[in-house]
C-alpha positions as CSV (number, residue, x, y, z in Angstrom):
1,X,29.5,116.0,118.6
2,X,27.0,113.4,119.2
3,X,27.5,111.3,116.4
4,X,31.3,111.3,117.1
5,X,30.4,110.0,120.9
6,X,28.2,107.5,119.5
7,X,30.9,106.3,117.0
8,X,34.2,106.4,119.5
9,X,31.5,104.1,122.3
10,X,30.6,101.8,119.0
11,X,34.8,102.0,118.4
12,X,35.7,101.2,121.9
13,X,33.0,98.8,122.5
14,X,34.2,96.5,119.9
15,X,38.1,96.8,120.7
16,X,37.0,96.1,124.3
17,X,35.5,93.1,123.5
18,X,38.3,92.1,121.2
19,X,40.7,92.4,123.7
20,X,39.1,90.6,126.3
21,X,38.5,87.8,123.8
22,X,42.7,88.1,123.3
23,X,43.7,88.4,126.8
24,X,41.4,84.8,127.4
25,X,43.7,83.3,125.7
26,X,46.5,83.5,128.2
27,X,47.1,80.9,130.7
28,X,46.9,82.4,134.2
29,X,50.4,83.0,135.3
30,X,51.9,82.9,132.4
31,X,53.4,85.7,130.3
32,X,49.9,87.5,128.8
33,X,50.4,87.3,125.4
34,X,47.1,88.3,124.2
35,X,46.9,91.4,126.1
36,X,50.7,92.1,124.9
37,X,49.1,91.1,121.2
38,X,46.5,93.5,121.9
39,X,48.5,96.5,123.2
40,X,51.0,96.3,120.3
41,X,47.9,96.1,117.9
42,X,46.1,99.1,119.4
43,X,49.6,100.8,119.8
44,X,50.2,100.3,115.5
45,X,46.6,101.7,115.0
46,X,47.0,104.3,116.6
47,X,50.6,105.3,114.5
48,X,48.6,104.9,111.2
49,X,45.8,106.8,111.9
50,X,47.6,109.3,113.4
51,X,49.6,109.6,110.0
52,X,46.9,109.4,108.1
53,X,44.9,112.6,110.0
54,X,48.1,114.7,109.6
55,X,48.4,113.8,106.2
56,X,44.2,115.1,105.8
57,X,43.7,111.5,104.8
58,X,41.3,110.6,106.9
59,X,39.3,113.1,108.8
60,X,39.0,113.9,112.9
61,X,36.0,111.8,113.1
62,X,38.3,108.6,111.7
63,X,40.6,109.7,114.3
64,X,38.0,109.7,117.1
65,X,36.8,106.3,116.5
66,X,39.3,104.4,115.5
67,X,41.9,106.2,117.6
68,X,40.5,107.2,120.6
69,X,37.4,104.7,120.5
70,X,38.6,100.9,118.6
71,X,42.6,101.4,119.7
72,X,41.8,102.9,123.0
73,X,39.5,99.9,124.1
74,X,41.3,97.3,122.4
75,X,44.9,99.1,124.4
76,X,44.7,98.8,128.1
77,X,46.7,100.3,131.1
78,X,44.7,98.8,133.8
79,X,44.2,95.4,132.6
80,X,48.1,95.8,131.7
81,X,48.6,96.7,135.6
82,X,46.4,93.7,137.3
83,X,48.4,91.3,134.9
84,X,51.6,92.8,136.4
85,X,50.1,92.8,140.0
86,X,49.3,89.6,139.5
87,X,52.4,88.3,138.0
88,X,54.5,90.1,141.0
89,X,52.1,88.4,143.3
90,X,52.8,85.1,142.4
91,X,56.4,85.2,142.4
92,X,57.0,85.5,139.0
93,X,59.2,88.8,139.3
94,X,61.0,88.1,136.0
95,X,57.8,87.7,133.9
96,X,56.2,90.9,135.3
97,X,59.6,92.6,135.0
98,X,59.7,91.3,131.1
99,X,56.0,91.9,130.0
100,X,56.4,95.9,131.6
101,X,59.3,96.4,129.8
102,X,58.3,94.4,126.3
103,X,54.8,96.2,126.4
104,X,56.6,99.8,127.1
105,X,59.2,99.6,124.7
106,X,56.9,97.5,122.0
107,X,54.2,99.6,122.5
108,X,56.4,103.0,121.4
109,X,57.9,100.9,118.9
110,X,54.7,99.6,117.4
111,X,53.2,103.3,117.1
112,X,56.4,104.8,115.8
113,X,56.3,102.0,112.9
114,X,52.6,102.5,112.0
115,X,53.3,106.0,111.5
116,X,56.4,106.3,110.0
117,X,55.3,103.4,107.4
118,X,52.0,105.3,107.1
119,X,53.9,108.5,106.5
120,X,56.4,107.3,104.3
121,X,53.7,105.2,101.9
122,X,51.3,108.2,102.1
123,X,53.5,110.6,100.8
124,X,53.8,109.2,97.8
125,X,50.6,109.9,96.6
């Protein structure tokens, strides 16, 4: 249980940092592309490793570290809701209104592809 701690705070750590090196390259009230990039990213991990676990291709602890701890950091809610505070703030309604929507409906998207691909590629092994 410890070691699977240890590696989900390694995972997260590094996706963290990767999405805060993503989201800095955003200019400030513009659409944030690199925490949309990052989202969509995390959201796709997450569909392949989920695949892969239910296909016993990869084992919980895979799941736990790069799931829950590299996806989880480098996805984010609350960075996701200051962007849109922010945004809606500023007067740029539409943006906020576009990047919610795009990172709700992209985000389901991307997950459902990485693990419908995942599944579809795995099973034929």
């Amino acid at each position: 249980m410890i070691a699977i701690m240890i590696g989900v705070a390694i995972g997260g750590g590094v996706g963290s940092a990767l999405r805060y090196a993503l989201s800095r390259q955003s200019q400030p009230g513009s659409l944030p592309a690199g925490t949309l990039y990052a989202n969509m990213a995390g959201s796709l991990i997450l569909g392949v490793v989920l695949a892969l676990t239910q296909e016993n291709l990869a084992s919980p602890w895979v799941w736990s570290v790069i799931g829950a701890g590299f996806a989880g950091g480098l996805s984010t809610f609350s960075t996701l809701a200051l962007e849109l505070a922010d945004l809606y703030r500023t007067g740029k309604r539409s943006i906020a209104y576009g990047y919610g929507l795009v990172t709700l409906v992209g985000g389901l998207a991307s997950a459902a592809v990485g693990y419908f691909l995942t599944s579809a590629l795995t099973s034929q092994f």
